[in-house]
KOLLUMVEX-8889 format. One record per residue: residue number from 1; residue in one letter; x, y, z of N, C-alpha, C, O in turn. Coordinates in pm, 1 decimal. Each point is the difference from the previous one (the first is absolute). Layout:
N
<pt num="NUM" residu="a" n_X="X" n_Y="Y" n_Z="Z" ca_X="X" ca_Y="Y" ca_Z="Z" c_X="X" c_Y="Y" c_Z="Z" o_X="X" o_Y="Y" o_Z="Z"/>
...
This chain:
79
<pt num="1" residu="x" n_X="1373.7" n_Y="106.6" n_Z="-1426.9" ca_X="11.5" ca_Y="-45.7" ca_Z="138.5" c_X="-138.1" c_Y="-34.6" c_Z="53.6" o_X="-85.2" o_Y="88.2" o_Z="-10.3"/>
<pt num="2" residu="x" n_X="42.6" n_Y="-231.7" n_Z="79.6" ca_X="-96.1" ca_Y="-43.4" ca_Z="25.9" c_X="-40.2" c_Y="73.8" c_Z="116.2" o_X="-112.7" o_Y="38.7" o_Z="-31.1"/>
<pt num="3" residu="x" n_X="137.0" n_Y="3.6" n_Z="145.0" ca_X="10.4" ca_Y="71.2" ca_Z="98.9" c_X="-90.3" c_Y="115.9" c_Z="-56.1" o_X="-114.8" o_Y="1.8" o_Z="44.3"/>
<pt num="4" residu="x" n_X="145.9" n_Y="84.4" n_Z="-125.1" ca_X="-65.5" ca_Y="113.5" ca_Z="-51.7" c_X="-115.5" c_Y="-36.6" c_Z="-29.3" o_X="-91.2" o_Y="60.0" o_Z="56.8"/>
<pt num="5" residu="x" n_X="67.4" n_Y="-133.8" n_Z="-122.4" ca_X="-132.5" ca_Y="-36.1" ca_Z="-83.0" c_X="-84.0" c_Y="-28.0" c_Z="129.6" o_X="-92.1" o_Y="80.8" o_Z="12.1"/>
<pt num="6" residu="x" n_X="101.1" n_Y="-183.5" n_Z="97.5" ca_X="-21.2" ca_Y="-33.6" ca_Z="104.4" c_X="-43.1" c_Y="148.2" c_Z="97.4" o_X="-93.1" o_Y="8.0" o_Z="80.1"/>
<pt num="7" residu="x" n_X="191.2" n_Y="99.5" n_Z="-116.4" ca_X="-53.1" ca_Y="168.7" ca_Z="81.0" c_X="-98.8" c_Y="51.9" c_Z="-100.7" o_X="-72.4" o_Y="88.6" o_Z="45.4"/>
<pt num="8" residu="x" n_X="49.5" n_Y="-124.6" n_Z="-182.0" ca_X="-52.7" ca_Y="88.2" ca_Z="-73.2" c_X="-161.5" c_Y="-39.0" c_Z="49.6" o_X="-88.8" o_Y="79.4" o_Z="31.2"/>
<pt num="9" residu="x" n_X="83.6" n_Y="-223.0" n_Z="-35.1" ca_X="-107.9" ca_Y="-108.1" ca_Z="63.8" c_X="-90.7" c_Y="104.1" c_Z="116.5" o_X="-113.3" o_Y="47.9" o_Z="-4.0"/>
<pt num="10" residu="x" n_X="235.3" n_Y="-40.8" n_Z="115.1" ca_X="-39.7" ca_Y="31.8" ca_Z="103.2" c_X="-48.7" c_Y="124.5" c_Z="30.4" o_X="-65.7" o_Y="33.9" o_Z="98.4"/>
<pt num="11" residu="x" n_X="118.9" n_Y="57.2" n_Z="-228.6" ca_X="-53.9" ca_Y="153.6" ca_Z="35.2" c_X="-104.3" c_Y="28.4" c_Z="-65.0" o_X="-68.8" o_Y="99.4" o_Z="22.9"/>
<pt num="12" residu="x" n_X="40.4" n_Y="-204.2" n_Z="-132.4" ca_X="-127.1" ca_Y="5.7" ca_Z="-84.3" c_X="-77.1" c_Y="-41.7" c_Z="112.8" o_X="-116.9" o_Y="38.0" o_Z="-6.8"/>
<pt num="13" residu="x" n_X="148.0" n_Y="-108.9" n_Z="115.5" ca_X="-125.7" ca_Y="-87.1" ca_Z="92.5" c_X="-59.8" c_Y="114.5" c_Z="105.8" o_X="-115.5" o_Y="21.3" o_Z="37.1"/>
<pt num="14" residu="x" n_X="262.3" n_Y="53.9" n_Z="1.3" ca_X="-72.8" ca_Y="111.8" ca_Z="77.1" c_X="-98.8" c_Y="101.9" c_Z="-82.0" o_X="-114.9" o_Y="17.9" o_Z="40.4"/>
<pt num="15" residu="x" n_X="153.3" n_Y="32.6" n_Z="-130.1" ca_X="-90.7" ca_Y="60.7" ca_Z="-69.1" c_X="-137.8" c_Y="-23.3" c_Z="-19.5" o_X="-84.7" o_Y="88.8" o_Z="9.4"/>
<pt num="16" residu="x" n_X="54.4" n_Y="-238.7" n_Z="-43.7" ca_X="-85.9" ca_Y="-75.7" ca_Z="-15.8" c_X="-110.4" c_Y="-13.6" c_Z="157.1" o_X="-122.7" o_Y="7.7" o_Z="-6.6"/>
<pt num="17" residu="x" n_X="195.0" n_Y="-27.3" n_Z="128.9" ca_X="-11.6" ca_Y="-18.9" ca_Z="110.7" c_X="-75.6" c_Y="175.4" c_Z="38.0" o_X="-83.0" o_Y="27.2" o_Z="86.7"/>
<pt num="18" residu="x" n_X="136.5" n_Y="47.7" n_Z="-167.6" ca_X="-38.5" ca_Y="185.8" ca_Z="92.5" c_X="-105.8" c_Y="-13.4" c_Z="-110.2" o_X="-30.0" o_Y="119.3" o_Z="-2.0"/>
<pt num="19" residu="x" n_X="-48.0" n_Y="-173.2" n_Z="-89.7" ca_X="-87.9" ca_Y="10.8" ca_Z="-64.5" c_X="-103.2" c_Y="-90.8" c_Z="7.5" o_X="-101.2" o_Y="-2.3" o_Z="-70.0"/>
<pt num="20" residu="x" n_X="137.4" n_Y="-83.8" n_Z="172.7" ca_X="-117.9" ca_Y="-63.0" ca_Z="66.3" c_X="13.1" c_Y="-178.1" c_Z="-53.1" o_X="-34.6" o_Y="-103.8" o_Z="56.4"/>
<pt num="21" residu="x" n_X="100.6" n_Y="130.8" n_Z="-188.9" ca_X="31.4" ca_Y="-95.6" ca_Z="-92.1" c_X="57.5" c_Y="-143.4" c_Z="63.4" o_X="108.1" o_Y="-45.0" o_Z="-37.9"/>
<pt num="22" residu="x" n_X="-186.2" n_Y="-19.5" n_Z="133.2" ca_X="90.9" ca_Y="-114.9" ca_Z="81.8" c_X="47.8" c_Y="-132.4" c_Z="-34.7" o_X="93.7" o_Y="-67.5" o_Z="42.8"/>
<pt num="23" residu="x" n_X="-200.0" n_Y="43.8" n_Z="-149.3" ca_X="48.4" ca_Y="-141.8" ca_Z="-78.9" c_X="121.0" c_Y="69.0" c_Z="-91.3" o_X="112.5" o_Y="-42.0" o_Z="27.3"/>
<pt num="24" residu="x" n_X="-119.1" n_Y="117.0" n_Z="-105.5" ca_X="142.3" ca_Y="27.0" ca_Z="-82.1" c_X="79.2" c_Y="7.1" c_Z="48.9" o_X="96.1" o_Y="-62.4" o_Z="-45.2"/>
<pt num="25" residu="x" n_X="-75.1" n_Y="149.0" n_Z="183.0" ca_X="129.0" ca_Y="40.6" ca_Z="106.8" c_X="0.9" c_Y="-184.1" c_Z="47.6" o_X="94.2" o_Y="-69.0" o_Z="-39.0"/>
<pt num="26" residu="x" n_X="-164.4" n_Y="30.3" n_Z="91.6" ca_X="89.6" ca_Y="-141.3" ca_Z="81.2" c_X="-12.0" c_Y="-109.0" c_Z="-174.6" o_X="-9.0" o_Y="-120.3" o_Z="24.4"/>
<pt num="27" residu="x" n_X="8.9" n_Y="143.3" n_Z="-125.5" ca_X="38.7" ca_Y="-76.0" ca_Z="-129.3" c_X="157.3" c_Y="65.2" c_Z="-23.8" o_X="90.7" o_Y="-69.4" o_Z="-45.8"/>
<pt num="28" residu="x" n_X="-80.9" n_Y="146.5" n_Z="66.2" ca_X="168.6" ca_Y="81.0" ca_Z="-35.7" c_X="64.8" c_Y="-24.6" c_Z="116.8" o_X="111.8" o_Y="-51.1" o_Z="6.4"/>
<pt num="29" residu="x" n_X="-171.1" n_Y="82.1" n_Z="77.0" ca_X="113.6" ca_Y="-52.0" ca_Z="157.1" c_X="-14.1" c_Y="-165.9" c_Z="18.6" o_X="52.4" o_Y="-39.5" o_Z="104.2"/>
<pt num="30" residu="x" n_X="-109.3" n_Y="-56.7" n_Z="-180.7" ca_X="24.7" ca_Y="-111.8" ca_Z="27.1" c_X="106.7" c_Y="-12.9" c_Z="-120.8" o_X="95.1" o_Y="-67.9" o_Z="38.7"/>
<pt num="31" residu="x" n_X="-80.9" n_Y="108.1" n_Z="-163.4" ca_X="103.1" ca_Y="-1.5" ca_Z="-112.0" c_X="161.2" c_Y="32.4" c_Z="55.9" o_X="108.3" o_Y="-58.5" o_Z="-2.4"/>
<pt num="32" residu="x" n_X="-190.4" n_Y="254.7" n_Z="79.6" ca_X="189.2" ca_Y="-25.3" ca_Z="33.4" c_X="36.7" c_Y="-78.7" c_Z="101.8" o_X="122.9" o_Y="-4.5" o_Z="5.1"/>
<pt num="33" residu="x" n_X="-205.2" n_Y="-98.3" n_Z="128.8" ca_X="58.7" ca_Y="-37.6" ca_Z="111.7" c_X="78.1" c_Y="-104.0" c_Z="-90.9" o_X="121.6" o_Y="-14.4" o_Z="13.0"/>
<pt num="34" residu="x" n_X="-206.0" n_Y="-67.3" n_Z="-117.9" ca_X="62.6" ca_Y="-102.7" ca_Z="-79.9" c_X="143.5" c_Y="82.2" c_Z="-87.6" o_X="89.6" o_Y="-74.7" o_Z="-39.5"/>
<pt num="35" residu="x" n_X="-84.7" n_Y="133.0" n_Z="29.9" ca_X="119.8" ca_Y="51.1" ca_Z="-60.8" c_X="137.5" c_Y="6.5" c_Z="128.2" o_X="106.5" o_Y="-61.1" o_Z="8.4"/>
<pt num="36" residu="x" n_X="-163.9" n_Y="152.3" n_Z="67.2" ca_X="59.5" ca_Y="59.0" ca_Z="119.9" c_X="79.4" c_Y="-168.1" c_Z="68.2" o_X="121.1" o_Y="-20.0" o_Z="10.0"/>
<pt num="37" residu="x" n_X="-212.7" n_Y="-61.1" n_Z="20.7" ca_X="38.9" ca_Y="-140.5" ca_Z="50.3" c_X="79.0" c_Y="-64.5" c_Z="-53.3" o_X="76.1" o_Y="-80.7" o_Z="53.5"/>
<pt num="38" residu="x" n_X="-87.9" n_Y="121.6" n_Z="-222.1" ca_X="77.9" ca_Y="-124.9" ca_Z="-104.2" c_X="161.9" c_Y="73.9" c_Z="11.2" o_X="104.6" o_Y="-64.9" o_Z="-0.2"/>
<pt num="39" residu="x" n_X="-111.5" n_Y="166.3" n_Z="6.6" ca_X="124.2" ca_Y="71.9" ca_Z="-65.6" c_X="84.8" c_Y="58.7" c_Z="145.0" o_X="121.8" o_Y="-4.5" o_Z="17.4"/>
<pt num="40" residu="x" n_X="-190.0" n_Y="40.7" n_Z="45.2" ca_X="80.2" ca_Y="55.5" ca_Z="182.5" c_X="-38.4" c_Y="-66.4" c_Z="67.9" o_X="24.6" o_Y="66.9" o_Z="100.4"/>
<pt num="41" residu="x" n_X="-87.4" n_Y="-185.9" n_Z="-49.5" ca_X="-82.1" ca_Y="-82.3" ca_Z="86.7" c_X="-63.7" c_Y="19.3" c_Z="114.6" o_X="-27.0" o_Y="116.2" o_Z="30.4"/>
<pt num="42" residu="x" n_X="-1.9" n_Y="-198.9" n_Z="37.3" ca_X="-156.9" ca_Y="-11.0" ca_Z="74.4" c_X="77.5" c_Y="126.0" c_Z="102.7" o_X="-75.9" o_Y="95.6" o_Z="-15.8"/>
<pt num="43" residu="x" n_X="126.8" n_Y="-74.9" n_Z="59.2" ca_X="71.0" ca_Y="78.3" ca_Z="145.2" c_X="54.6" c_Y="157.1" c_Z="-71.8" o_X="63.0" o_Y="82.6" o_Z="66.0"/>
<pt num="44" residu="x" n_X="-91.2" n_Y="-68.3" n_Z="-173.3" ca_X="52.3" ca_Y="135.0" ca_Z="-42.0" c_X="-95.9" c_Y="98.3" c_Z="57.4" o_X="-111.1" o_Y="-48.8" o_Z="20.6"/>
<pt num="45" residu="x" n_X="121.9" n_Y="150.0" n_Z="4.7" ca_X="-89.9" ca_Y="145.6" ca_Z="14.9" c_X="-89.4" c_Y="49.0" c_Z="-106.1" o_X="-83.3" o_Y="89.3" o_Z="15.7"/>
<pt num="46" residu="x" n_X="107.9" n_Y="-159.0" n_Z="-134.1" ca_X="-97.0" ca_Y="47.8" ca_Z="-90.1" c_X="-142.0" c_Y="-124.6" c_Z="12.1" o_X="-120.6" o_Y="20.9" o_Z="-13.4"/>
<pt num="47" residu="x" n_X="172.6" n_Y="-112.6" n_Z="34.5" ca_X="-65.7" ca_Y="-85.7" ca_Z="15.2" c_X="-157.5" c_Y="58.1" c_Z="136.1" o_X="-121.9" o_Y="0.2" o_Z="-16.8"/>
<pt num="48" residu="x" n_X="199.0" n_Y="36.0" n_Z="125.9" ca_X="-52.7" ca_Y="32.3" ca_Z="130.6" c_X="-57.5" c_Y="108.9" c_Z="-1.8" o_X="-79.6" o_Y="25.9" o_Z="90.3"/>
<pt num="49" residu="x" n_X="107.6" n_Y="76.4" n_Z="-204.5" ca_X="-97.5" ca_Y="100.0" ca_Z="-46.1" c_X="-118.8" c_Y="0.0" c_Z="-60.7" o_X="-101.2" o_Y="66.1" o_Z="23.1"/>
<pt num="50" residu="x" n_X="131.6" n_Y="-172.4" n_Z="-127.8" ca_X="-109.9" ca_Y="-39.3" ca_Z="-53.5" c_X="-116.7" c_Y="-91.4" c_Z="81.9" o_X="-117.7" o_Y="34.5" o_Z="-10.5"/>
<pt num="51" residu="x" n_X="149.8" n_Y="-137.4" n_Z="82.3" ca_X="-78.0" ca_Y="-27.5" ca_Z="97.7" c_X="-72.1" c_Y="135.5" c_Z="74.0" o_X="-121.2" o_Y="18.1" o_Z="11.4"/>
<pt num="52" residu="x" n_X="208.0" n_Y="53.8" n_Z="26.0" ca_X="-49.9" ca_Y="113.3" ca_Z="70.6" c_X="-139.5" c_Y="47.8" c_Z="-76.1" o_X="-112.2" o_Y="-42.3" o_Z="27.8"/>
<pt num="53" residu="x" n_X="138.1" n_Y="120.1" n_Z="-109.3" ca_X="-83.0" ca_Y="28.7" ca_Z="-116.5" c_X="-95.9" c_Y="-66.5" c_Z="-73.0" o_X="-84.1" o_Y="67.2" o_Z="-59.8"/>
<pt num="54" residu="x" n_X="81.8" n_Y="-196.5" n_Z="53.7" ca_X="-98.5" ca_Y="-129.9" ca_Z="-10.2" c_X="-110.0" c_Y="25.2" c_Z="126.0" o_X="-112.4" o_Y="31.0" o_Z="-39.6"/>
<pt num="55" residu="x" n_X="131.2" n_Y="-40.9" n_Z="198.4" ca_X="-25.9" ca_Y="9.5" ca_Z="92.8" c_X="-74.0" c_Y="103.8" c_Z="25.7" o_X="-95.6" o_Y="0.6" o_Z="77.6"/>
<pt num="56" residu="x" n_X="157.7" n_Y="139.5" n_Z="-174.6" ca_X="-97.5" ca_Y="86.9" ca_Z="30.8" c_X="-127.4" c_Y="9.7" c_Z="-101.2" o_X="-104.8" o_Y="52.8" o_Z="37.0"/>
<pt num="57" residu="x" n_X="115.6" n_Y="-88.9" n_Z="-123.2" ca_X="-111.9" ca_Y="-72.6" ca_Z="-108.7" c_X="-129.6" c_Y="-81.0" c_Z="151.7" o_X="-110.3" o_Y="23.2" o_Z="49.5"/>
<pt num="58" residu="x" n_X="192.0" n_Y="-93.3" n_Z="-40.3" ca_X="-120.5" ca_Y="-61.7" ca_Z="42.8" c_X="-55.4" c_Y="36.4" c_Z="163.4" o_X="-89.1" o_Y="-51.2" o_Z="67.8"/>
<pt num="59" residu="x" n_X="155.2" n_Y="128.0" n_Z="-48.9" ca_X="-54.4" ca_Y="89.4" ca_Z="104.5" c_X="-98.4" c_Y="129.8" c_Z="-21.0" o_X="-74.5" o_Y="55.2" o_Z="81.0"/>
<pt num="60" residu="x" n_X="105.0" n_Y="-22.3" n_Z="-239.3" ca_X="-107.5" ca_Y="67.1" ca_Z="-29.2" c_X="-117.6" c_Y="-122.2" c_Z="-57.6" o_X="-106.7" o_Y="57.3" o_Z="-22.5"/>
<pt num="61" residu="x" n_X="101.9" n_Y="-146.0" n_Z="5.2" ca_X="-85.8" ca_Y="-61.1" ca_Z="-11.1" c_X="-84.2" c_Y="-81.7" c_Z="111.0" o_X="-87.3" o_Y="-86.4" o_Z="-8.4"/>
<pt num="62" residu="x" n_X="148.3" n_Y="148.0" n_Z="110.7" ca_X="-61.2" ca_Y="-44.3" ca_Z="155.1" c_X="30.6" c_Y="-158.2" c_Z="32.0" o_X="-67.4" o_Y="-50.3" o_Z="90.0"/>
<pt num="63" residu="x" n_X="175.4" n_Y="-41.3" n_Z="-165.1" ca_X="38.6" ca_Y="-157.9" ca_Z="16.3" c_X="118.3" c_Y="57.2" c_Z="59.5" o_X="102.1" o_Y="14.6" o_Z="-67.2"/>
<pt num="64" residu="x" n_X="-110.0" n_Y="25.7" n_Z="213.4" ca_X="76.5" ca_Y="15.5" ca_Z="99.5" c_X="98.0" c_Y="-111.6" c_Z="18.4" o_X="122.7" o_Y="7.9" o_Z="-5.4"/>
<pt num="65" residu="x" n_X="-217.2" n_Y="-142.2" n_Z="34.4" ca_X="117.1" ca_Y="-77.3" ca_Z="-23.2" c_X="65.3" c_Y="-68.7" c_Z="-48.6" o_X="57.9" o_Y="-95.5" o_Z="51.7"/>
<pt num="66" residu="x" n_X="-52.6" n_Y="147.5" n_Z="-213.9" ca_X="136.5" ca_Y="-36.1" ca_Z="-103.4" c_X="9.1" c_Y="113.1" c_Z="12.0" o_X="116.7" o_Y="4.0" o_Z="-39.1"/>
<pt num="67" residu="x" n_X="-141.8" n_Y="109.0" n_Z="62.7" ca_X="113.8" ca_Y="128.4" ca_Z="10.9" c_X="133.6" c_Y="-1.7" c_Z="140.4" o_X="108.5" o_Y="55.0" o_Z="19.0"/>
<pt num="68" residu="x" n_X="-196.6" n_Y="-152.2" n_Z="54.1" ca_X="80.1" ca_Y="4.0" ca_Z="150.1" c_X="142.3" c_Y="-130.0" c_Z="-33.4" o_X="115.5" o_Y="4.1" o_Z="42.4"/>
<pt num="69" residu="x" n_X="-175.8" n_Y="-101.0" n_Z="-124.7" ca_X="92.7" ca_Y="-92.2" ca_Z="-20.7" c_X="120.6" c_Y="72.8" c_Z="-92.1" o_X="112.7" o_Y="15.8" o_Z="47.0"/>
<pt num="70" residu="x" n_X="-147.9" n_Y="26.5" n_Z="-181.7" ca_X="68.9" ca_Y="97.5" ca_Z="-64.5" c_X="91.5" c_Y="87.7" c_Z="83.1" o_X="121.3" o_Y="-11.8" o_Z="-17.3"/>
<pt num="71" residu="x" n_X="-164.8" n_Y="93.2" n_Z="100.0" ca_X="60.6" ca_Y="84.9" ca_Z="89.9" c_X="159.3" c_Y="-65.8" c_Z="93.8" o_X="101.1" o_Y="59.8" o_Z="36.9"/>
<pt num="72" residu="x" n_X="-140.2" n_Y="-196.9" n_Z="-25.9" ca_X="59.0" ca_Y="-61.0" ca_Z="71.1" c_X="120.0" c_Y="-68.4" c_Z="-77.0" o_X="110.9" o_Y="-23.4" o_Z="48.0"/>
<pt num="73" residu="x" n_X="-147.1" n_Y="0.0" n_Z="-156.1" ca_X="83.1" ca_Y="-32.8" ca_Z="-78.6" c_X="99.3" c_Y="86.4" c_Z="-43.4" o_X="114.1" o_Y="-40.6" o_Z="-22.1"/>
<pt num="74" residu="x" n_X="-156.5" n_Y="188.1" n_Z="4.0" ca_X="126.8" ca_Y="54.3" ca_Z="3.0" c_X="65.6" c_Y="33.5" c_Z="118.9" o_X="120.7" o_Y="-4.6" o_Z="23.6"/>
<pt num="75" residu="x" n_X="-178.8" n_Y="26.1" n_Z="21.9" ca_X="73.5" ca_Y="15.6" ca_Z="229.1" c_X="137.9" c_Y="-107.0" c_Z="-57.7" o_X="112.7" o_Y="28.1" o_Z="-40.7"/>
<pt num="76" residu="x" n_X="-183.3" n_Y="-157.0" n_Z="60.1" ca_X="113.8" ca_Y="-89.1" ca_Z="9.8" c_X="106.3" c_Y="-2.4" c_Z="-125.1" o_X="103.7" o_Y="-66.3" o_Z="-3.3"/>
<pt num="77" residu="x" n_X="-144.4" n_Y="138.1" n_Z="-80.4" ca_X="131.7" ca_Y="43.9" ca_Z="-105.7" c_X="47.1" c_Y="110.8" c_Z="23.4" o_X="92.2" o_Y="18.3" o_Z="-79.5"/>
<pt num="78" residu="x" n_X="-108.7" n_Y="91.5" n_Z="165.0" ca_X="61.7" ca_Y="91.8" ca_Z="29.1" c_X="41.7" c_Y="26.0" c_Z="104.9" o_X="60.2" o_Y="100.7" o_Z="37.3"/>
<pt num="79" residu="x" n_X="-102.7" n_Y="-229.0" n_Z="40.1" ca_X="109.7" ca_Y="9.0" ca_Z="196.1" c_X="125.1" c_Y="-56.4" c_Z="-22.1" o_X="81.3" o_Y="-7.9" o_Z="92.0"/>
């Protein structure tokens, strides 16, 4: 199931993300959004998580605003 592979992506990214690791974490969270998009599409919740989580990448990297656009992007998939 593509979906899985797409969570396995994403939990390797957090991991990656609590280790400071930010290019690997947003290289795996750009793999599963492409998974997540192809297989449940643009408006799913997994999708809007991962944005979420993308967003906070780059909020630890102080590019506030692609973290703010990111942020927004899932808002509008989850209102």
């Amino acid at each position: 199931d593509h979906s899985k592979v797409a969570d396995a992506y994403n939990n390797m990214a957090i991991v990656y993300r609590a280790q400071g690791n930010y290019e690997e974490a947003m290289n795996l969270y750009k793999k599963s959004l492409e998974i997540y998009k192809k297989n449940l599409g643009e408006d799913h919740s997994s999708v809007a998580d991962t944005y979420n989580n993308m967003a906070i990448v780059y909020q630890a990297l102080e590019d506030y605003e692609e973290a703010m656009k990111l942020y927004n992007k899932s808002l509008e998939i989850n209102k």
